[in-house]
N, C-alpha and C positions, 0 to 999 in steps of 0.2 A: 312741958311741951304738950299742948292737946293731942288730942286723936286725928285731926285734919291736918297738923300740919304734919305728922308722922305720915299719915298716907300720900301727903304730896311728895316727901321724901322717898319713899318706898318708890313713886315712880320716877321718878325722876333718878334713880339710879338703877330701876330697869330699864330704863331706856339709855342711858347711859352705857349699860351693860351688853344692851343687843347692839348698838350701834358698835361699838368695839369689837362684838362678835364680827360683824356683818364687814367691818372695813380688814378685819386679820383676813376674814376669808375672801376678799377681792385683790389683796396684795396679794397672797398666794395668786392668783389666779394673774394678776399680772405680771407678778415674778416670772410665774410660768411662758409667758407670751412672750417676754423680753429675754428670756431667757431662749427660748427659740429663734426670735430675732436674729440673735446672735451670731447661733451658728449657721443660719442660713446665710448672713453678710459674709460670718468666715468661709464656708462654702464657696460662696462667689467670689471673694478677692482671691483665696487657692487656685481656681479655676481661670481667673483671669492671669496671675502669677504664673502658673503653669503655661497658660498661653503665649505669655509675652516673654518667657524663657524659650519659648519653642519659633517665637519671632524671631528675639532677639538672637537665636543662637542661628538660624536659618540666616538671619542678614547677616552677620557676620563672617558666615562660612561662605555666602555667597558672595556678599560684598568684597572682598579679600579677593577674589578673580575676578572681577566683573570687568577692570580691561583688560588687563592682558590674557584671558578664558573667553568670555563671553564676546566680549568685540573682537579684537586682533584672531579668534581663532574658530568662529562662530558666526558672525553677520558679514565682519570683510570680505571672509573668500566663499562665503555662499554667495554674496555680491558680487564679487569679481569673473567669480567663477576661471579662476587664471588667463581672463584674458585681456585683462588692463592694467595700467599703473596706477596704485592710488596713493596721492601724499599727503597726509594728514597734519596737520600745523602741532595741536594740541589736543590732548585729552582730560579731560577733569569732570568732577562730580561723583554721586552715590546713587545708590537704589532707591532711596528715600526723594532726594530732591532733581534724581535726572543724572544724566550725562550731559556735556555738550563735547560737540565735536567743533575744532575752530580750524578754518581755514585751509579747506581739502580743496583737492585738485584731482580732477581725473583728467586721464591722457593715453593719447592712443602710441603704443610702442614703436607702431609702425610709421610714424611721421618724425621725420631728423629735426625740423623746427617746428614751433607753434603747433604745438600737437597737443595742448590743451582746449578738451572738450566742454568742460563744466570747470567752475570754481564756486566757491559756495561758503559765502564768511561764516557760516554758523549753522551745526544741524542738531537741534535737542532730541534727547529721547529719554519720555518716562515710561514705568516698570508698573505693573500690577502689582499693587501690595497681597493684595487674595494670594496670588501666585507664588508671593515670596514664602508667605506664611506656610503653606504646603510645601516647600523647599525647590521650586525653581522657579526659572527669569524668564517671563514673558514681554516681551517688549511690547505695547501698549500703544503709546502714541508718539509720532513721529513730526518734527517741525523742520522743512528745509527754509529756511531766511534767503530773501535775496540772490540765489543760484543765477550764474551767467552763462546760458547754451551755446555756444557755438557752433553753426554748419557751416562746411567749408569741403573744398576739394583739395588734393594737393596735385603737384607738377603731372604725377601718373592715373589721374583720374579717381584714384579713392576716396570716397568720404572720411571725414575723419569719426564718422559713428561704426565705420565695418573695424571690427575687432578681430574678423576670422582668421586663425592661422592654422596651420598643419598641425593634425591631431599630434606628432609624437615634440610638437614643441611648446605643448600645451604646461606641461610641469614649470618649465622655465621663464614662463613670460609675465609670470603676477609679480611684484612687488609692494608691500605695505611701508611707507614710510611714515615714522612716527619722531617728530622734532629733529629732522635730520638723520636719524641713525635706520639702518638696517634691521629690521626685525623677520632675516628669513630662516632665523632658527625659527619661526611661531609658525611655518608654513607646510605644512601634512598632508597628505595624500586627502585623510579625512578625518579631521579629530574627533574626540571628544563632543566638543562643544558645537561644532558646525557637526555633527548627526542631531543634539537638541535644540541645535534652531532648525533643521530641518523639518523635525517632529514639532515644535511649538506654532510652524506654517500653517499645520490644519487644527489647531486651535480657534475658539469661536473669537476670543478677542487679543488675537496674534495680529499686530500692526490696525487695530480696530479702526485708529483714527491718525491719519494721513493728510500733512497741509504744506503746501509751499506756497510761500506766498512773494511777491512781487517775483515773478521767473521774467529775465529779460532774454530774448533770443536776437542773437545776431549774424547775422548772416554779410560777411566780405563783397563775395561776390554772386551775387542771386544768382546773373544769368548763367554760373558755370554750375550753378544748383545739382541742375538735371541734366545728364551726359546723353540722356534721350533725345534723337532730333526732331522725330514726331511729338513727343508732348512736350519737349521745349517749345517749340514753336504752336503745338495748342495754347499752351497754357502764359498766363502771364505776368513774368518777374523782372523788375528794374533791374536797370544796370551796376546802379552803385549802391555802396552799402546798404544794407538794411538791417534797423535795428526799431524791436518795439519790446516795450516794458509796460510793467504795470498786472502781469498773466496772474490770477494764484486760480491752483487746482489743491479740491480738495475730495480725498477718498475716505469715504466713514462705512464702516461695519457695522449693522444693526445684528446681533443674532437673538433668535426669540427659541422658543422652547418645539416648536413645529417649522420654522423657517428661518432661512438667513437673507437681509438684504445686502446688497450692496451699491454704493450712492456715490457715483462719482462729476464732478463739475466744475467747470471752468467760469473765470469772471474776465473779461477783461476791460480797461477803463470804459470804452464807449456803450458796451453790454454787461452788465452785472451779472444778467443771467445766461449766457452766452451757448453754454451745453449743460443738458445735465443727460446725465446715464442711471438705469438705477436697473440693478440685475435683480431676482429674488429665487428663491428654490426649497420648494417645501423637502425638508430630511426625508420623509417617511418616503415619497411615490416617486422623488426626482423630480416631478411638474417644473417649469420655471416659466419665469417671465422677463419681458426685457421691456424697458422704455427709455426711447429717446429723443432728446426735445433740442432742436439746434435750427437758429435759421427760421425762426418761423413756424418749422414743424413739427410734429408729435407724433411717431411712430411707435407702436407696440404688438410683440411678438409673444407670444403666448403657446408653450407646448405641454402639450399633457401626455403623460405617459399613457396608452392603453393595453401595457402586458403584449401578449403575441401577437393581437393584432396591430402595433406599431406605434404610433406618436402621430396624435390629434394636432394640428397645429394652426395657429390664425394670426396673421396677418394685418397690422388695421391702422389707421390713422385716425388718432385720437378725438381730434377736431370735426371733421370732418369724414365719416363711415360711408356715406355716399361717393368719396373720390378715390379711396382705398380701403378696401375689406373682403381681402382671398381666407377663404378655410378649407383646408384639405387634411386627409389622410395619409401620413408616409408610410406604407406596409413595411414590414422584414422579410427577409427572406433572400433569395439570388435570383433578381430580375431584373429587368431594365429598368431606368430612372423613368420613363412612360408608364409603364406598371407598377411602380409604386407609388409613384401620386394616384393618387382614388380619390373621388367625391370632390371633389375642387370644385366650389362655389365664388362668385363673387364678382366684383368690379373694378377696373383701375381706369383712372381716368386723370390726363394729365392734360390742363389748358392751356396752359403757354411754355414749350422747353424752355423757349428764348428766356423766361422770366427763375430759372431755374441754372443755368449754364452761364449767364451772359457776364457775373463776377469772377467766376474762372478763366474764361477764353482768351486768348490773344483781341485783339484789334481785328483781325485781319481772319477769324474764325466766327463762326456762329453755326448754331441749332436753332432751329424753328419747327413749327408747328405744335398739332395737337392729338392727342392719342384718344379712343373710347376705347375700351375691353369688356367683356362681359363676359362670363365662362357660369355651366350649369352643368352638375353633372348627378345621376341617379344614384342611390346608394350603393356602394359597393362595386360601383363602376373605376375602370383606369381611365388618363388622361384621354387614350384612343376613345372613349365613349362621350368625352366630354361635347358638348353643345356651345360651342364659340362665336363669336361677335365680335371682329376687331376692323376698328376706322380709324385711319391715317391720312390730316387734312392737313393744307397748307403746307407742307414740311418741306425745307431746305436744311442743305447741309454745305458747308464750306470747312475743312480741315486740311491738315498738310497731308500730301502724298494721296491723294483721296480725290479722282472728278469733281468738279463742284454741280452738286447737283441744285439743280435752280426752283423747280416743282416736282412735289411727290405727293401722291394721292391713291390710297389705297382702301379696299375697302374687300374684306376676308373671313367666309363662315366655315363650320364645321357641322356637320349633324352624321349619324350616322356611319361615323366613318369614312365622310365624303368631306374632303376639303373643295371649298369652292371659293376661287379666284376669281370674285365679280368683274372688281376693275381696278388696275393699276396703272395710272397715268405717271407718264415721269418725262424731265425736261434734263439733260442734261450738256453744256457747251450749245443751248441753242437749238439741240434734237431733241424732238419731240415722238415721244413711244405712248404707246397703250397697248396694253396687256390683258388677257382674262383667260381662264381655264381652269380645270377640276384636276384632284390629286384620290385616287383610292385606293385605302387602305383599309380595307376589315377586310382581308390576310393578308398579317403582318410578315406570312413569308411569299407575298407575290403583292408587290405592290405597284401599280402603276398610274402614270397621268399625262393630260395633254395643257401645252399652252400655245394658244393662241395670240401671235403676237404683228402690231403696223408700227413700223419706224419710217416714219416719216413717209406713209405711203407706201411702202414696202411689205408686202404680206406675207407671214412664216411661221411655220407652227414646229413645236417641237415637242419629240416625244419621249419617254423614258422610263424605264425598270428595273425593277429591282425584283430579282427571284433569291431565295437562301434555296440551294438543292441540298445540301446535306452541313450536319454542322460545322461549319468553319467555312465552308466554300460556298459562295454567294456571289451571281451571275448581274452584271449592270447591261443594259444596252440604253443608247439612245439614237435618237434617228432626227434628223434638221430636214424637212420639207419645205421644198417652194411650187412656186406654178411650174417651174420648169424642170424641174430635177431633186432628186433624195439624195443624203450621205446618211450612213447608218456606219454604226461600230458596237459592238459590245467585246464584254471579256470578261475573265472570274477572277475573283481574288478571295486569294487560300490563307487563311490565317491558319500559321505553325506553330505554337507556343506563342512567343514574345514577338514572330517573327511574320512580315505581312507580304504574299507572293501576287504580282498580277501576272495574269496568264491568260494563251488562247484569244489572242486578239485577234478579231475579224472586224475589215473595214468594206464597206461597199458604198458605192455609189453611182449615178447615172443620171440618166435624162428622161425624159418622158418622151410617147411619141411627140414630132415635129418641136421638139423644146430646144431652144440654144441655150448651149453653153453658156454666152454674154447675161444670158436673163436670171443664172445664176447668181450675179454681183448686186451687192445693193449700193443701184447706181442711185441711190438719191441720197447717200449718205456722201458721194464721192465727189469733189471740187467740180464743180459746171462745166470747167476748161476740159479735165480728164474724161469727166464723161461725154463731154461731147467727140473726144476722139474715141472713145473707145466703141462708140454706137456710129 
């Protein structure tokens, strides 16, 4: 063999050689890696293993009472609160995929027949799995299906929603029925389980998400609705049955890490979006807020905490800020509700009541006119310093028990402490009045004021006070002036505790010189025929 072909062998089995080096020592190095691999996967399946024993042993220990613990002795009589019947068809289902409840019925104890308030073919409720894993039952989400309201009265006037009865007969009046049988061994002052639904209420996502859907209400007989004879006859409800369907309301819980919302709203067929509510309130300072949208309108309330000086608060209409938007101050402290509004900024203005009222009212009722408001106040001023602007045009009123007044026209400043009664025209059965005069008050313990009043031609003015002499005992007088003669009266009333005295009544009256008696009557408000005898 030559010398070339020997050198070509020589390398050719160093290279050979290094390459065998070079792959021994990348398999160690892979070895190494997969060898690590390893125990990190083991690692993690142990840890998952671990977890899902501490699942599975948590579902099991809970699962195992979840109805007869957790419902029958937990959610039912925090719901009932012993003062209803409630009868349950069936119960079935786990933690995993839900409960359902089938075919409850609530009923009031206190009605001998048809005393079923609600029926309700189906209500689900799912569980926080987070929740279980840590070892308790957080109820989650709530679905009521199809629910039937019933209002109604019975022979003695009750509703069949008033549940109230005498506190010492409060132990005895719950009932749970569950497939027909008695379950009032399950029923405790206050077990176990109804103190941790108690405690799982202030949970961030305790009933987080809340849906009924198609709620139908029926109502027998509307017109014995309202036992009221004034807002029966304001208000206006058919004769015969009344029944609408189609409602779902739905309440969701958002909770964030600085605040919790809450969003509650109704659909019903002809409006999808019918109401919505939505609360908020920051954890840290209290602040909350409120908005609500019904009808058209958008209302929001807004309060901020300010520590000892009290609660920032505003007022406003979402849409529209020019027709509503009050901001004021509420102070703390022990003073009058005048004194603790401060700074009260803003305007209210209302165009048409009639366009606001007229779906409510009877037939035979109505609200009219229109409102302006305007309020200004300095910083750190009470409502007494506020600077006011209120106009009241057009306004009629017709309601039961109530004058029908036919024309009202008013028009009312503030400055200074000086209320001024520009003009008040008002018509009512056909009499026609007008009105004007001032009220003063910057001292709040001597306050007094005159009005100037012609009904129908008839001129009278009338006067009146208010002194506080010492605390609790506080002097009134008034006095009625005409062209012909005064009556005056005052007297004191003594607040004693709880208890309210009037006292020291003095009445006087008389004539003026050359005044009759007669000219004391207001003959123009008096039948023609009367007064022509009486003159």
């Amino acid at each position: 063999m030559d010398d070339k072909t020997s050198q070509r062998l020589d390398t050719i089995a160093r290279e050979l050689d290094r390459r065998r080096q070079e792959h021994g020592a990348g398999t160690t190095r892979s070895r190494t890696l997969r060898r690590i691999f390893r125990k990190v996967v083991m690692l993690v399946a142990l840890v998952f293993f671990v977890l899902a024993g501490i699942f599975i042993f948590n579902f099991l220990r809970l699962n195992s009472d979840l109805v007869e613990g957790h419902i029958k002795q937990g959610i039912i009589p925090n719901l009932t609160q012993g003062k209803f019947e409630l009868n349950i068809g069936s119960v079935s289902g786990n933690l995993i995929n839900g409960v359902e409840l089938e075919n409850v019925l609530i009923q009031n104890p206190h009605f001998k027949t048809s005393a079923t308030v609600m029926t309700i073919p189906r209500i689900s409720m799912q569980y926080s799995l987070l929740n279980i894993f840590w070892g308790s039952i957080t109820l989650e989400k709530l679905l009521i299906e199809n629910p039937v309201l019933t209002l109604k009265r019975n022979e003695n006037g009750r509703g069949i929603w008033d549940f109230s009865v005498p506190a010492n007969s409060l132990s005895s009046s719950t009932r749970v029925l569950t497939n027909g049988s008695d379950n009032s061994e399950n029923e405790q002052s206050l077990t176990t389980w109804q103190k941790q639904e108690q405690a799982q209420a202030l949970a961030d996502n305790y009933l987080s998400d809340i849906k009924v859907r198609n709620l139908s209400i029926l109502v027998p007989s509307p017109d014995q609705l309202i036992t009221d004879e004034f807002l029966s006859r304001l208000t206006r409800f058919p004769k015969k049955t009344y029944q609408y369907t189609g409602i779902d309301l739905v309440l969701k819980k958002y909770p964030a890490e600085k605040f919790i919302s809450h969003i509650f709203s109704i659909s019903v067929p002809d409006d999808p979006e019918f109401l919505r509510f939505q609360f908020t309130r920051m954890k840290s300072t209290g602040n909350f807020t409120l908005s609500f949208d019904a009808i058209g309108q958008n209302f929001n309330l807004a309060v901020e905490n300010l520590g000892l000086d009290g609660r920032k608060i505003n007022f406003y209409d979402g849409r529209m800020k020019d027709r509503l938007n009050l901001e004021l101050t509420l102070a703390r402290g022990s003073m009058s509700l005048l004194e603790k509004i401060r700074e009260l900024n803003g305007v209210l203005r209302v165009p048409d009541f009639n366009a606001i009222f007229r779906e409510f009212l009877s037939k035979d009722s109505k609200i009219e006119g229109s409102l302006d408001l305007k309020v200004t106040t300095e910083p750190g001023k009470s409502l007494y310093d506020s600077n006011v602007l209120i106009n009241l045009a057009d306004a009629a009123l017709k309601i039961p028990f109530v004058p029908v007044i036919q024309k009202l026209e008013a028009e009312l400043t503030t400055a200074h402490r000086v209320a001024e009664l520009k003009r008040v025209n008002v018509k009512i059965k056909d009499i026609e009045s007008s009105h004007k005069g001032t009220i003063d008050y910057s001292d709040t313990a001597n306050i007094h004021g005159r009005i100037d009043s012609n009904v129908m031609g008839d001129e009278m003015q009338l006067r009146g006070a208010y002194k506080r002499e010492n605390p609790g005992l506080h002097r009134l007088e008034v006095a009625l002036k005409r062209n012909s003669g005064e009556a005056f009266i005052d007297f004191k009333r003594h607040l004693l505790g709880k208890s309210i005295i009037y006292r020291d009544f003095n009445m006087q009256a008389g004539l003026v010189k050359d005044g009759k008696a007669v000219d004391i009557l207001p003959l123009n408000l008096l039948p023609k025929s009367l007064s022509g005898q009486i003159l």
